[in-house]
PyMOL Python script that loads the backbone (N, CA, C, O; Angstrom):
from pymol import cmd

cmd.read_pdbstr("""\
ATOM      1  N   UNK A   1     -49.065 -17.437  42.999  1.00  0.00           N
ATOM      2  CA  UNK A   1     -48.843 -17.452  41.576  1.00  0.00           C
ATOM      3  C   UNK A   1     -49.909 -18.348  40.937  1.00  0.00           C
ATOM      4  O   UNK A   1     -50.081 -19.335  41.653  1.00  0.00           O
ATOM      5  N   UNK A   2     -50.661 -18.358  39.881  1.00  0.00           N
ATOM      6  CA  UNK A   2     -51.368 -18.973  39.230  1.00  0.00           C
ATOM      7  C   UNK A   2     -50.854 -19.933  38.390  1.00  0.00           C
ATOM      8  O   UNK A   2     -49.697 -20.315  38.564  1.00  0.00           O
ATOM      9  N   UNK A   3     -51.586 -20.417  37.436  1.00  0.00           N
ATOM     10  CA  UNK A   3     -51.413 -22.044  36.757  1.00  0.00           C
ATOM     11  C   UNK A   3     -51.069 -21.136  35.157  1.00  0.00           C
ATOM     12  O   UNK A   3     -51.220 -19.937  34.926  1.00  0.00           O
ATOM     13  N   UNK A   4     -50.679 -21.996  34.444  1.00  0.00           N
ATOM     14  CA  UNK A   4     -50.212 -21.907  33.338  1.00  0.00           C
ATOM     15  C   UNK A   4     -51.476 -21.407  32.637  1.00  0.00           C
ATOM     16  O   UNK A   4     -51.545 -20.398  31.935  1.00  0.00           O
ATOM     17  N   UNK A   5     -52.673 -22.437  32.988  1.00  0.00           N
ATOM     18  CA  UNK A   5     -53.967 -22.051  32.374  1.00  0.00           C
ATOM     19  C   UNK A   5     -55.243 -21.712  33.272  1.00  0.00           C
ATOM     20  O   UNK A   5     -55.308 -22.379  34.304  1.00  0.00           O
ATOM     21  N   UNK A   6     -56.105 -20.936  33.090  1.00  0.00           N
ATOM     22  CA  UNK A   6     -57.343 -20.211  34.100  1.00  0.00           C
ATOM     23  C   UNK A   6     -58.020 -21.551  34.916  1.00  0.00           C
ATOM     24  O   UNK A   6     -58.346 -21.597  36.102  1.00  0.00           O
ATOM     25  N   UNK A   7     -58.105 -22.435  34.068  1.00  0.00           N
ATOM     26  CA  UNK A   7     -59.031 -23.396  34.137  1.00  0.00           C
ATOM     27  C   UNK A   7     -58.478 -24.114  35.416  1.00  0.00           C
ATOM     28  O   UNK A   7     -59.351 -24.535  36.176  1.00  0.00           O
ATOM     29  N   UNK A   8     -57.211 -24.319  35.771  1.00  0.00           N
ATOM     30  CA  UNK A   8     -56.163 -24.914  36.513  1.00  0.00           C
ATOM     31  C   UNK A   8     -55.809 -24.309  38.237  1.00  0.00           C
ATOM     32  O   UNK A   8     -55.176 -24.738  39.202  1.00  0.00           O
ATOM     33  N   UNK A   9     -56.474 -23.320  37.982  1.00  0.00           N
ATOM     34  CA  UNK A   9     -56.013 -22.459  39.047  1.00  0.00           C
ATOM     35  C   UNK A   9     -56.527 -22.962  40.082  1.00  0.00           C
ATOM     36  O   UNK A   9     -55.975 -22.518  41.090  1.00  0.00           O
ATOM     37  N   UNK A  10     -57.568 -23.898  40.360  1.00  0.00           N
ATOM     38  CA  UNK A  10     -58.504 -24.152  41.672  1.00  0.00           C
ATOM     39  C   UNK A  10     -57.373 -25.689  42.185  1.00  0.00           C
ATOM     40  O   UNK A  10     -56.958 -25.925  43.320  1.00  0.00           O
ATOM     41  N   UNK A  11     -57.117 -26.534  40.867  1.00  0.00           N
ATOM     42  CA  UNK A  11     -56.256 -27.602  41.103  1.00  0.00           C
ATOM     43  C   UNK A  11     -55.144 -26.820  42.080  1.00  0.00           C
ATOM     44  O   UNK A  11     -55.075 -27.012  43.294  1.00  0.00           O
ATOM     45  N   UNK A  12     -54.396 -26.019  41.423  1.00  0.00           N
ATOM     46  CA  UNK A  12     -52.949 -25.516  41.854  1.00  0.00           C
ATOM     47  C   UNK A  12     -53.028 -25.178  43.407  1.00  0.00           C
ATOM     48  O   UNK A  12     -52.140 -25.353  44.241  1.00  0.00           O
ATOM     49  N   UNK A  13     -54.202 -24.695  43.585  1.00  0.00           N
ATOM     50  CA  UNK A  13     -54.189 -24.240  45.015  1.00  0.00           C
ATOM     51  C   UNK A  13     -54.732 -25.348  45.829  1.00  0.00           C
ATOM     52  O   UNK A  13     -54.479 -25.303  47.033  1.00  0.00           O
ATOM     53  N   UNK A  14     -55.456 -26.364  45.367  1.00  0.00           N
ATOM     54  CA  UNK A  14     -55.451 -27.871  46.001  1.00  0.00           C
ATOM     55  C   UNK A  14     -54.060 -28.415  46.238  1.00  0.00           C
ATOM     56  O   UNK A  14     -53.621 -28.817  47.315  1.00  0.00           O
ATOM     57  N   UNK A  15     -53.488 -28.373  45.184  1.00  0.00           N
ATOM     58  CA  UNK A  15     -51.976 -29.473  45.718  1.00  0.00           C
ATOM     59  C   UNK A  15     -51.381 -28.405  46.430  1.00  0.00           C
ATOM     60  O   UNK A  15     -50.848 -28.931  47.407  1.00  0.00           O
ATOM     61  N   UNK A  16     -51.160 -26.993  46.463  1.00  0.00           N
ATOM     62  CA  UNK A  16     -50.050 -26.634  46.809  1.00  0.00           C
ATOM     63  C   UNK A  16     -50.247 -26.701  48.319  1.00  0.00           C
ATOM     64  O   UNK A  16     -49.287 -26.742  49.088  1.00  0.00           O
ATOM     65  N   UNK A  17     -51.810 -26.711  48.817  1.00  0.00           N
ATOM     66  CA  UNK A  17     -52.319 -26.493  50.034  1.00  0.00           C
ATOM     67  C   UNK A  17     -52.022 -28.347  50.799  1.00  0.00           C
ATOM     68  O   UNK A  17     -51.806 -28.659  51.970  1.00  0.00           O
ATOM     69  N   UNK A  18     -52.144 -29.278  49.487  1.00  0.00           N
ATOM     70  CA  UNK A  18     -51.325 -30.502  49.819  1.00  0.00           C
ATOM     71  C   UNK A  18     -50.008 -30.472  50.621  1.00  0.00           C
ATOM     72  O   UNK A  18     -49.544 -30.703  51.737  1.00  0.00           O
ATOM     73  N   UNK A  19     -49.664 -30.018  49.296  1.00  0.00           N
ATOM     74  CA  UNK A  19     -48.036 -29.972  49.431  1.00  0.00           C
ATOM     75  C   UNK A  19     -47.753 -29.742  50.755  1.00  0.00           C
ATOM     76  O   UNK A  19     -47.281 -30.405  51.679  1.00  0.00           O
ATOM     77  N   UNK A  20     -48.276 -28.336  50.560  1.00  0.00           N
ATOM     78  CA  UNK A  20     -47.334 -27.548  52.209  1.00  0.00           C
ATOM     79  C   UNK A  20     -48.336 -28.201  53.543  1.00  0.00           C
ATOM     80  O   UNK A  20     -47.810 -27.969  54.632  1.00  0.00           O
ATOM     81  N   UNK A  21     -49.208 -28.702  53.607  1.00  0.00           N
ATOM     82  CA  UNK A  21     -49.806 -29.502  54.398  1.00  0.00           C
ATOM     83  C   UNK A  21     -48.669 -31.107  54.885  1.00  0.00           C
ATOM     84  O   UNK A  21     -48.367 -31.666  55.940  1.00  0.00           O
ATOM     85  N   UNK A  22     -48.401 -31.283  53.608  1.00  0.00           N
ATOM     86  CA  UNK A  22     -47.693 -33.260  53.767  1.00  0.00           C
ATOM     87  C   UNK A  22     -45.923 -32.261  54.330  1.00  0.00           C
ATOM     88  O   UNK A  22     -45.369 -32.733  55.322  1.00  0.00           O
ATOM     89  N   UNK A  23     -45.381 -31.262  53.784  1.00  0.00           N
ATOM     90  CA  UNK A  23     -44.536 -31.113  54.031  1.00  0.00           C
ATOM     91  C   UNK A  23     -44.343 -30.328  55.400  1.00  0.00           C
ATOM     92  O   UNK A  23     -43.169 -30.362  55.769  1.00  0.00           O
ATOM     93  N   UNK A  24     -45.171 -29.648  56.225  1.00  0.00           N
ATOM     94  CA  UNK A  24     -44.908 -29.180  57.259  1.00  0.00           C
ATOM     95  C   UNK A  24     -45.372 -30.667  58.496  1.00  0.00           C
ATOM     96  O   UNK A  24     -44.758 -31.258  59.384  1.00  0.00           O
ATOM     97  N   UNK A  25     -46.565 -30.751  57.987  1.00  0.00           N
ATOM     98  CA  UNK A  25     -46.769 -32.018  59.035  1.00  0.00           C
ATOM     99  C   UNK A  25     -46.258 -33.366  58.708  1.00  0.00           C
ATOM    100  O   UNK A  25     -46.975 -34.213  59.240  1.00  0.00           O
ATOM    101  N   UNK A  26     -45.297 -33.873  58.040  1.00  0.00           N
ATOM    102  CA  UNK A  26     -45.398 -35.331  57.708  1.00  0.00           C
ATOM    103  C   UNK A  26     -43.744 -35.333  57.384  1.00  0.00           C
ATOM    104  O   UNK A  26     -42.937 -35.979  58.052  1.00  0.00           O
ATOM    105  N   UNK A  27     -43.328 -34.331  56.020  1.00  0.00           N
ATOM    106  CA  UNK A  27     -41.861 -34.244  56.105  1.00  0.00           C
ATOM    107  C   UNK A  27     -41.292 -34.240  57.088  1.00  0.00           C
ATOM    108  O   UNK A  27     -40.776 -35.195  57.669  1.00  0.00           O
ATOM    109  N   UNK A  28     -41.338 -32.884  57.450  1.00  0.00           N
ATOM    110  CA  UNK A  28     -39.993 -32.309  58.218  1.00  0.00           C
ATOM    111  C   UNK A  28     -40.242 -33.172  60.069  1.00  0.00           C
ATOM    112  O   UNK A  28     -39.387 -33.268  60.949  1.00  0.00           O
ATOM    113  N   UNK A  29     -41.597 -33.624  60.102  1.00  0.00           N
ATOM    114  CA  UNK A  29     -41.342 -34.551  60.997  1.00  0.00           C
ATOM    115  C   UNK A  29     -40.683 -36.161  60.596  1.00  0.00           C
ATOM    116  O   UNK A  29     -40.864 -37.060  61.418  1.00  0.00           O
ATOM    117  N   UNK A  30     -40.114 -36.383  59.630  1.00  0.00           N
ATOM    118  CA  UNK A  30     -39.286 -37.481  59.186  1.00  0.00           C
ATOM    119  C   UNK A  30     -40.288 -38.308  58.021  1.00  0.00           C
ATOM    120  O   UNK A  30     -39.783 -39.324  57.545  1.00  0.00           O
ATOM    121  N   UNK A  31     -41.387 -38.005  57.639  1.00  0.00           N
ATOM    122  CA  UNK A  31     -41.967 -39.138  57.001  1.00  0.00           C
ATOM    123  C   UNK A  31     -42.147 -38.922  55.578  1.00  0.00           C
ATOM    124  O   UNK A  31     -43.220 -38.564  55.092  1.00  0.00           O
ATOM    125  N   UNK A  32     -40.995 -39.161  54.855  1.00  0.00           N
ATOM    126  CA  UNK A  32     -40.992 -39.112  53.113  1.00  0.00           C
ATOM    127  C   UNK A  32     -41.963 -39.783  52.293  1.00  0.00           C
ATOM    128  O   UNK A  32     -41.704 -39.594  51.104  1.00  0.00           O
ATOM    129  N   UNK A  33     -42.759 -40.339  52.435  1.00  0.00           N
ATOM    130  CA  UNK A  33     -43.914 -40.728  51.582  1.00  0.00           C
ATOM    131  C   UNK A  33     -45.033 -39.720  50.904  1.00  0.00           C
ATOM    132  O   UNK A  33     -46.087 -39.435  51.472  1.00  0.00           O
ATOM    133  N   UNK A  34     -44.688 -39.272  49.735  1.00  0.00           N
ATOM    134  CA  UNK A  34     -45.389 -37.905  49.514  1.00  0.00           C
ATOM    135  C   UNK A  34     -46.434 -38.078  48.600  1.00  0.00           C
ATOM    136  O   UNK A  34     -46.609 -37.203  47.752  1.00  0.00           O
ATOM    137  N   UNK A  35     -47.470 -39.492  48.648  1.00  0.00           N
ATOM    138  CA  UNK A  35     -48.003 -40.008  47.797  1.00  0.00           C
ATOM    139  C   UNK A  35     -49.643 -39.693  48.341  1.00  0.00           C
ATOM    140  O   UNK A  35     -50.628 -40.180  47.785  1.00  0.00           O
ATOM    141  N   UNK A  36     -49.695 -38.839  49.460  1.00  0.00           N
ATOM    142  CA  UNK A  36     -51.149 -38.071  49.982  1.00  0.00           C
ATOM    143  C   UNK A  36     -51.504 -37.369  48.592  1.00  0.00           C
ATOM    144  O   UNK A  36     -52.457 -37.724  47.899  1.00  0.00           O
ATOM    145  N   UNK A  37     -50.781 -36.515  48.320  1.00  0.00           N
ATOM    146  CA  UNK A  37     -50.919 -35.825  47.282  1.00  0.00           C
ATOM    147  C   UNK A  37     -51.106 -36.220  45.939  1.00  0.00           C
ATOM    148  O   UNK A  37     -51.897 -35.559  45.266  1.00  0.00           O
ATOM    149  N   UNK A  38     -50.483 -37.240  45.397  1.00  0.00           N
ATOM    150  CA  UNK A  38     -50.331 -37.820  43.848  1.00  0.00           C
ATOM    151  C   UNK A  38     -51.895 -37.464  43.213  1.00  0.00           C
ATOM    152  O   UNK A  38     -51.982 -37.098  42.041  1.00  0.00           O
ATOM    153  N   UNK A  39     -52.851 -37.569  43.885  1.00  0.00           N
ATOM    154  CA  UNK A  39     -53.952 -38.290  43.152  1.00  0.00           C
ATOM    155  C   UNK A  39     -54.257 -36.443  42.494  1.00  0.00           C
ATOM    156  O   UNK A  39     -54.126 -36.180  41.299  1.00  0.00           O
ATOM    157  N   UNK A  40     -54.564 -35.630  43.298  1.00  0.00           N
ATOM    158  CA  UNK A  40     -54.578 -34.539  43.148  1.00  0.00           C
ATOM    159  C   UNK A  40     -53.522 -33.657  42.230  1.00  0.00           C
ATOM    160  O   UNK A  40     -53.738 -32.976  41.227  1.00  0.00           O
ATOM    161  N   UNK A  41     -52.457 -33.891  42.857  1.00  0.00           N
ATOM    162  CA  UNK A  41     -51.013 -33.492  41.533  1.00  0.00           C
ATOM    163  C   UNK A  41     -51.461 -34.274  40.246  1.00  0.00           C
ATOM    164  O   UNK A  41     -51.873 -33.531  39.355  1.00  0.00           O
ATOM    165  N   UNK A  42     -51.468 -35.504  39.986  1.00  0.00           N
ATOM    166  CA  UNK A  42     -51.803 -35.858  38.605  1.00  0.00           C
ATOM    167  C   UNK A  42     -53.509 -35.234  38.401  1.00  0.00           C
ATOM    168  O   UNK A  42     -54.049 -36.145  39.029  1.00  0.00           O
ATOM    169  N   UNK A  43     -54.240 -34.672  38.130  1.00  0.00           N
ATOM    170  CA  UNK A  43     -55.536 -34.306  38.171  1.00  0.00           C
ATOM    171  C   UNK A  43     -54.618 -33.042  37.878  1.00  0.00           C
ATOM    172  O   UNK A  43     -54.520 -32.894  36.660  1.00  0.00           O
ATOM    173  N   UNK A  44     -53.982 -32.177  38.523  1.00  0.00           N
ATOM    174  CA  UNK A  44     -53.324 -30.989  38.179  1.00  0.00           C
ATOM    175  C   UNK A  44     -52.256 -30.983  37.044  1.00  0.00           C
ATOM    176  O   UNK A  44     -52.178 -30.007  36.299  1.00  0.00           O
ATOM    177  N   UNK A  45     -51.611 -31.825  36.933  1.00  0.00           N
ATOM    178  CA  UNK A  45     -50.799 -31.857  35.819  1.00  0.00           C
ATOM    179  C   UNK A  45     -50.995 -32.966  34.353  1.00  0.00           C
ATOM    180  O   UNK A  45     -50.176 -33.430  33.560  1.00  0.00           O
ATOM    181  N   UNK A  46     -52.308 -33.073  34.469  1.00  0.00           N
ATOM    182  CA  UNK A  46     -52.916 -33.133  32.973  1.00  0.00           C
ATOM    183  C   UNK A  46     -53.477 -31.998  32.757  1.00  0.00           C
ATOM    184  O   UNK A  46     -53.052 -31.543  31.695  1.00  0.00           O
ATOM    185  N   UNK A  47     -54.440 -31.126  33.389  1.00  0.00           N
ATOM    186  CA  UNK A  47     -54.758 -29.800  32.957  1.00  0.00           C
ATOM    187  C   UNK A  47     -53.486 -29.130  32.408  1.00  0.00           C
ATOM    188  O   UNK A  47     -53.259 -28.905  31.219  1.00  0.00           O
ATOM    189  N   UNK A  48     -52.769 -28.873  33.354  1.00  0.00           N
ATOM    190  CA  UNK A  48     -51.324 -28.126  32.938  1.00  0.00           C
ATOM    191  C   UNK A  48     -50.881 -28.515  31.953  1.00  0.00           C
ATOM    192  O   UNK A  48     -50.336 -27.707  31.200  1.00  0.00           O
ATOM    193  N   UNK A  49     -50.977 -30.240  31.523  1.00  0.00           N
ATOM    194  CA  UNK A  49     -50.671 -30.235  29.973  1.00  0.00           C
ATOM    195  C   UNK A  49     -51.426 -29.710  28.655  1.00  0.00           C
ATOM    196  O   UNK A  49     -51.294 -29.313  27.497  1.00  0.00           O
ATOM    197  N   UNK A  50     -52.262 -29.987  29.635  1.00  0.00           N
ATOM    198  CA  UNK A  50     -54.134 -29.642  28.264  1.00  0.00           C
ATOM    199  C   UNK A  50     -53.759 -27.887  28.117  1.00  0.00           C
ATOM    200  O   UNK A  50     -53.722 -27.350  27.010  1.00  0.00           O
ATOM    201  N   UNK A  51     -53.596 -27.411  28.927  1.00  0.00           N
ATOM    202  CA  UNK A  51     -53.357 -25.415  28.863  1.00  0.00           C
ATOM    203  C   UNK A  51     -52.145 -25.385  28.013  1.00  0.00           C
ATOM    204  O   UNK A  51     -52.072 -24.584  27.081  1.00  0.00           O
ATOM    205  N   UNK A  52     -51.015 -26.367  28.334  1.00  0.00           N
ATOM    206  CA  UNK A  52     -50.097 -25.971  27.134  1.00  0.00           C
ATOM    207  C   UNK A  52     -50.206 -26.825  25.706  1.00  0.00           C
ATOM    208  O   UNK A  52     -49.184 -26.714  25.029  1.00  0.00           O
ATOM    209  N   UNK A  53     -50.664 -27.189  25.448  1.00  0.00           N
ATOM    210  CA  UNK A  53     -51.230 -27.643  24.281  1.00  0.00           C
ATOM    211  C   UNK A  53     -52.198 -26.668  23.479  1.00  0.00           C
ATOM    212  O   UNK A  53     -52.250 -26.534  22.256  1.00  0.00           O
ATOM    213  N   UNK A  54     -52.930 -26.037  24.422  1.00  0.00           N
ATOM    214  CA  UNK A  54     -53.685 -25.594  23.690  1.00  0.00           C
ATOM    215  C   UNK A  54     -53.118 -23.843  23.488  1.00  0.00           C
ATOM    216  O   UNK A  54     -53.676 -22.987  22.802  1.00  0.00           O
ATOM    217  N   UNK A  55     -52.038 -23.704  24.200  1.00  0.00           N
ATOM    218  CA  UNK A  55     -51.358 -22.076  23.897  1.00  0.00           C
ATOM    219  C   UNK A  55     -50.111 -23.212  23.096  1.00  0.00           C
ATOM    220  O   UNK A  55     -48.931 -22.952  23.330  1.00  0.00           O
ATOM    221  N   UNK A  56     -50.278 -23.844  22.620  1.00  0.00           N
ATOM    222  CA  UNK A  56     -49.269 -24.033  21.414  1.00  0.00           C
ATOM    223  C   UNK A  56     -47.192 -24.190  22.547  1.00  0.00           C
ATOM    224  O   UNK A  56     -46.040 -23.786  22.391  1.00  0.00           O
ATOM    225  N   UNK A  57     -47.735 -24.760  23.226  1.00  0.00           N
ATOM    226  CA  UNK A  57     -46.299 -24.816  24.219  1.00  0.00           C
ATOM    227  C   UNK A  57     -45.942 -26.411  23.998  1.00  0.00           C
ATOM    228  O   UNK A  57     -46.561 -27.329  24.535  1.00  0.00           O
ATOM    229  N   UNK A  58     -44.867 -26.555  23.137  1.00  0.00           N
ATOM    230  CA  UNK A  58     -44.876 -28.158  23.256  1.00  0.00           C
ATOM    231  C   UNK A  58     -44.398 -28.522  24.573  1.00  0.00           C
ATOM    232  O   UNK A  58     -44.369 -27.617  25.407  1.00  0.00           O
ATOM    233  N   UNK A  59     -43.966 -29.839  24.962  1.00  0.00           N
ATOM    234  CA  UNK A  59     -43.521 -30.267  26.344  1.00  0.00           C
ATOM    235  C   UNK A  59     -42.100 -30.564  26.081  1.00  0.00           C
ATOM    236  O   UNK A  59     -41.402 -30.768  27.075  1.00  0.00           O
ATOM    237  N   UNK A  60     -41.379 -30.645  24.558  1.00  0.00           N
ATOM    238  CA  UNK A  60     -40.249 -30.986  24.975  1.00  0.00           C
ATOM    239  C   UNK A  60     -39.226 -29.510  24.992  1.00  0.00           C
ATOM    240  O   UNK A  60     -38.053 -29.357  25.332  1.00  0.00           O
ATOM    241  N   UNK A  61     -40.004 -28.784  24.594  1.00  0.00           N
ATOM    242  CA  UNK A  61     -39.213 -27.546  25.236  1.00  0.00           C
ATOM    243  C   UNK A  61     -38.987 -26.756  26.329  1.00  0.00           C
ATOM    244  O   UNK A  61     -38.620 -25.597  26.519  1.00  0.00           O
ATOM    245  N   UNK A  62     -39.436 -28.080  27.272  1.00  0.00           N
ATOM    246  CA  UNK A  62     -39.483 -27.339  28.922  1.00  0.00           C
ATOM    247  C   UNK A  62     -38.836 -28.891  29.445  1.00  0.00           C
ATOM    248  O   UNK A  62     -38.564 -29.182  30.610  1.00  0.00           O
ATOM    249  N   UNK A  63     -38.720 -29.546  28.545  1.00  0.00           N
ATOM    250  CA  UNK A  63     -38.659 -31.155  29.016  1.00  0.00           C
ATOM    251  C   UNK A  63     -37.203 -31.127  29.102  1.00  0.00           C
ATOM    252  O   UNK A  63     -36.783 -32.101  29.727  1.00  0.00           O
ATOM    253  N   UNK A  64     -35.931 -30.027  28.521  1.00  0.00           N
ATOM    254  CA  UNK A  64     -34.666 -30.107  28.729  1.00  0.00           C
ATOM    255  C   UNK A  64     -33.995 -30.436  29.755  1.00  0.00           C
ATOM    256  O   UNK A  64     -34.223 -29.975  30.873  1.00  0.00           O
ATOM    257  N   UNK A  65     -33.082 -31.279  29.489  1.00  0.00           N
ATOM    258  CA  UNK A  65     -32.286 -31.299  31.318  1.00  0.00           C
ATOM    259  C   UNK A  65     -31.083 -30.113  30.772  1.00  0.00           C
ATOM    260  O   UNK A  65     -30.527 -30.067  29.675  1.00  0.00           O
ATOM    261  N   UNK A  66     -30.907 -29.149  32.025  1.00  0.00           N
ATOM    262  CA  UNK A  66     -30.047 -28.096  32.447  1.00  0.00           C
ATOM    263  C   UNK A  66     -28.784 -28.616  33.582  1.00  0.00           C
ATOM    264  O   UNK A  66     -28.932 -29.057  34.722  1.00  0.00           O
ATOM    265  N   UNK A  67     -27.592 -28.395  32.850  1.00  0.00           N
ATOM    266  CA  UNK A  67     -26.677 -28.744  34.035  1.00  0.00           C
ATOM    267  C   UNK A  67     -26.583 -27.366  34.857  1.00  0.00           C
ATOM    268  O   UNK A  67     -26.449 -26.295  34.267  1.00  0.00           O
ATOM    269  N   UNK A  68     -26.633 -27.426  35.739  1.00  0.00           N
ATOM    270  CA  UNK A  68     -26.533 -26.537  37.108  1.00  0.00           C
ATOM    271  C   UNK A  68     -24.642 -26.427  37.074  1.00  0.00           C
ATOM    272  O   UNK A  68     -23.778 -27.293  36.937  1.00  0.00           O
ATOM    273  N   UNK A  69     -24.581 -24.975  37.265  1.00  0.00           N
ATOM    274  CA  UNK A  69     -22.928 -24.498  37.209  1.00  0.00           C
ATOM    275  C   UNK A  69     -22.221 -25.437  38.356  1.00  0.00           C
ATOM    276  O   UNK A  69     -21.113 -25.939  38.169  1.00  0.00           O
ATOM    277  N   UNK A  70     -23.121 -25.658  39.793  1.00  0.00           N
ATOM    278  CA  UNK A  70     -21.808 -26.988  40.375  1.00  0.00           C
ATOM    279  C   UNK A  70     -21.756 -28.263  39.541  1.00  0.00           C
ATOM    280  O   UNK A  70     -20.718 -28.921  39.489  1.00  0.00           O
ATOM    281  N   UNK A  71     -22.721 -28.574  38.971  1.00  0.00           N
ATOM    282  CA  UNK A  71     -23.000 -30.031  38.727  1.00  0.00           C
ATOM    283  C   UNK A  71     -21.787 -29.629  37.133  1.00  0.00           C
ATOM    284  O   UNK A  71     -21.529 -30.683  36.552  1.00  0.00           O
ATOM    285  N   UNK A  72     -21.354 -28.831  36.703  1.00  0.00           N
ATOM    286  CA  UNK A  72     -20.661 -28.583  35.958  1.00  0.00           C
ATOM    287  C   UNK A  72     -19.490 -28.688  36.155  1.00  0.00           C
ATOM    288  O   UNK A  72     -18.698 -29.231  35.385  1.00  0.00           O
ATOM    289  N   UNK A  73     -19.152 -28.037  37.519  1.00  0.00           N
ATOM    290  CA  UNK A  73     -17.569 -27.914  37.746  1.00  0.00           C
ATOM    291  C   UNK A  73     -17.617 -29.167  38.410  1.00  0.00           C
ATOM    292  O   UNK A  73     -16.578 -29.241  39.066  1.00  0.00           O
ATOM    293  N   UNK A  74     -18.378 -30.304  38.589  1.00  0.00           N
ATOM    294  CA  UNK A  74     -18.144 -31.417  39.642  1.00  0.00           C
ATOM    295  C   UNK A  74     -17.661 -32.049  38.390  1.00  0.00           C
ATOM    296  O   UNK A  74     -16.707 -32.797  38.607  1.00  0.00           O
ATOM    297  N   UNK A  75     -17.976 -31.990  37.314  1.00  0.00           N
ATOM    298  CA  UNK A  75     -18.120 -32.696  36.038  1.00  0.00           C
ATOM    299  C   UNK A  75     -17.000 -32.620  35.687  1.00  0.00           C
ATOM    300  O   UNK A  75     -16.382 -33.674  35.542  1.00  0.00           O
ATOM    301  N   UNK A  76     -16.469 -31.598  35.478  1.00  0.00           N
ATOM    302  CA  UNK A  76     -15.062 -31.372  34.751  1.00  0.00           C
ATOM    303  C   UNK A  76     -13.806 -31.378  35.404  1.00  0.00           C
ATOM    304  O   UNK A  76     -12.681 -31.344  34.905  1.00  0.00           O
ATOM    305  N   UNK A  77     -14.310 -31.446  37.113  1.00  0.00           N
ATOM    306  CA  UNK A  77     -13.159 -31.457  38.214  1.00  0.00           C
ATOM    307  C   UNK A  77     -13.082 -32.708  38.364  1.00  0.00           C
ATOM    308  O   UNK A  77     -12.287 -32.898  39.285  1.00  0.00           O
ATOM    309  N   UNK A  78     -13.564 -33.922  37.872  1.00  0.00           N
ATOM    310  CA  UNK A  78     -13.400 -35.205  38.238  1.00  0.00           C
ATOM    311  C   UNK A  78     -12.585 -36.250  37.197  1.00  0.00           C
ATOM    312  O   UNK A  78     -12.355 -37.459  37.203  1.00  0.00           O
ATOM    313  N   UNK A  79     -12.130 -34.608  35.888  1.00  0.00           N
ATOM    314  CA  UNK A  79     -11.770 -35.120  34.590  1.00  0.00           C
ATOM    315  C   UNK A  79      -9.912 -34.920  34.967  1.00  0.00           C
ATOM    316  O   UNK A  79      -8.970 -35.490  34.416  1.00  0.00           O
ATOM    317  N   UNK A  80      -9.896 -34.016  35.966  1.00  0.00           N
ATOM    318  CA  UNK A  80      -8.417 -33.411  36.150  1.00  0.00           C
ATOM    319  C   UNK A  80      -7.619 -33.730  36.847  1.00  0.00           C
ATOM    320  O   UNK A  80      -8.058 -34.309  37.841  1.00  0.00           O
ATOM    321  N   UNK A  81      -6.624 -33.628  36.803  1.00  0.00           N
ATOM    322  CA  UNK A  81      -5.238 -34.037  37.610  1.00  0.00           C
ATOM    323  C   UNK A  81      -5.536 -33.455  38.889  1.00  0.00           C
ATOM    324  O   UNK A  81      -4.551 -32.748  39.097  1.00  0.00           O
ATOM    325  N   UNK A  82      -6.430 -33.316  40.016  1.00  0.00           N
ATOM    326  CA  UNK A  82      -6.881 -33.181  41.021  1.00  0.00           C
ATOM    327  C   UNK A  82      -6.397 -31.398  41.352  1.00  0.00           C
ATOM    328  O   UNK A  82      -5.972 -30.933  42.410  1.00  0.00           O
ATOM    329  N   UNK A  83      -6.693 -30.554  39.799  1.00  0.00           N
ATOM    330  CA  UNK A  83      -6.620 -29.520  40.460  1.00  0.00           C
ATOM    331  C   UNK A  83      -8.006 -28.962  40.588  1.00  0.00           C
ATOM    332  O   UNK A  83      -8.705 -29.389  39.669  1.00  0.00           O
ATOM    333  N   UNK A  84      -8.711 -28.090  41.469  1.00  0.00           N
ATOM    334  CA  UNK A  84      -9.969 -28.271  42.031  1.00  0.00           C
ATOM    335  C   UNK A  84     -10.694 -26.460  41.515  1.00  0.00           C
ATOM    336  O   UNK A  84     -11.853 -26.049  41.568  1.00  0.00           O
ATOM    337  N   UNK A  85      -9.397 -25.760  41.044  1.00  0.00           N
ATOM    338  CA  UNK A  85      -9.956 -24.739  40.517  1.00  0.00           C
ATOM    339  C   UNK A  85     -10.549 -24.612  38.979  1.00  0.00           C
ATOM    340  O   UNK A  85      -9.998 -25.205  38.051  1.00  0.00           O
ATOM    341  N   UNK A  86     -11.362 -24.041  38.847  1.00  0.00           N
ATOM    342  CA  UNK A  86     -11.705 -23.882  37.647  1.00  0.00           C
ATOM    343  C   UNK A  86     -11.185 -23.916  36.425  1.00  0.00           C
ATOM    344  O   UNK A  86     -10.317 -23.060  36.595  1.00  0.00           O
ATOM    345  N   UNK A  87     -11.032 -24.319  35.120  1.00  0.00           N
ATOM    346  CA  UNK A  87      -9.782 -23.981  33.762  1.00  0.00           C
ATOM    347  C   UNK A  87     -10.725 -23.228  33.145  1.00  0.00           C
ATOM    348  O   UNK A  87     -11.664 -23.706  32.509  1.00  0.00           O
ATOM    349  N   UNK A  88     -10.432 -21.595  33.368  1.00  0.00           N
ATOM    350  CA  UNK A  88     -11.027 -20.526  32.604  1.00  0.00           C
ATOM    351  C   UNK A  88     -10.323 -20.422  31.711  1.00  0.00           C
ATOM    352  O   UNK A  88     -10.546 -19.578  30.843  1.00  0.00           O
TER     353      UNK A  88
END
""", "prot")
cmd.dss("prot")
cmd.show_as("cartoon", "prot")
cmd.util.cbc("prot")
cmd.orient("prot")
């Protein structure tokens, strides 16, 4: 999949080749420090801001927090007399 903007596309395939590099060799062998990558991810996600700025995309309309349907029913099941089904 490509970058938001043309210009971005060479970054995107740098980190992602990061990414899945720190996460096959470094994660899943136990080592959470995912800061190989930062320097490159930030270098990628100022472009990504600069492309939406300039197609007119502000940031706080992607900047929303979304409750997720469990994180919903965890929400409202912790309000109730411990009944655990849904109140449709």
């Amino acid at each position: 999949m490509n970058s938001i903007g043309d210009d971005c596309n060479e970054l995107k395939k740098q980190y992602d080749a990061c990414f899945n590099n720190w996460f096959s060799e470094r994660f899943l062998k136990g080592e959470t420090d995912d800061s190989v990558c930062a320097p490159i991810f930030k270098v990628y996600q100022e472009c990504v801001k600069r492309a939406m700025r300039e197609q007119k995309i502000e940031l706080r309309e992607i900047e929303t927090d979304y409750t997720t349907a469990s994180e919903f029913d965890n929400n409202n099941n912790s309000s109730t007399t411990g009944n655990s089904a849904p109140a449709w």
